[in-house]
N, C-alpha and C positions, 0 to 999 in steps of 0.2 A: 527473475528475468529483468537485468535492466536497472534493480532499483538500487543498485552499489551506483550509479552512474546520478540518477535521478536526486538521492540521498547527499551525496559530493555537490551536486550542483546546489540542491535546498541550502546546504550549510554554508555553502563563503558569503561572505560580507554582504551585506546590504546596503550597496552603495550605486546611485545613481546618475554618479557625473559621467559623460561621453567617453571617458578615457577606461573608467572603470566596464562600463558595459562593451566597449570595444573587445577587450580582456577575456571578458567572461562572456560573452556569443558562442565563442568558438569551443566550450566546452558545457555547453546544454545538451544533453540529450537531445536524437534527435527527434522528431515526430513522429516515424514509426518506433522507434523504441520507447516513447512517452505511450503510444497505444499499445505496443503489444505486452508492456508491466500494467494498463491498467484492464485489458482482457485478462491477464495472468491474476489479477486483485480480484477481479470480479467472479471467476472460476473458482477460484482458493475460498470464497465467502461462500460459494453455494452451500443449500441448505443439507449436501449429501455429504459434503464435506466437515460438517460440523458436530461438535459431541456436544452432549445434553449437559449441564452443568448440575450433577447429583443433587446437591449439598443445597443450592440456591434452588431448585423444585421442589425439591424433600421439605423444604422451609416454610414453604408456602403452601406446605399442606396437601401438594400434587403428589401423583404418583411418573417414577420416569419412567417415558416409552424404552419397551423395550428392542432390541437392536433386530433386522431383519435378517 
């Protein structure tokens, strides 16, 4: 949600002169769209949302929980 926009702005130039930031204002994301990809980030990381990594528990001599 958002972060095709978010991602476009990270990547142009890094350049600081008045003319350059004049430019590029007008295509920042805006602040509800900066919030609602980093509510979307924060949800997407929950712990419900996540798979157990076999291979690196098994490794370390764990056993993986199993799924409910």
């Amino acid at each position: 949600m958002h972060w095709d926009k978010i991602v476009a702005f990270a990547a142009m130039p890094d350049r600081t002169g008045s003319d350059q930031v004049k430019k590029n204002l007008p295509l920042r994301p805006t602040q509800v769209e900066i919030a609602e990809a980093f509510a979307d980030l924060l949800k997407q990381v929950e712990l419900a949302h996540c798979e157990p990594n076999r291979g690196y528990i098994e490794a370390l001599g764990l056993k993986v929980p199993e799924k409910k």
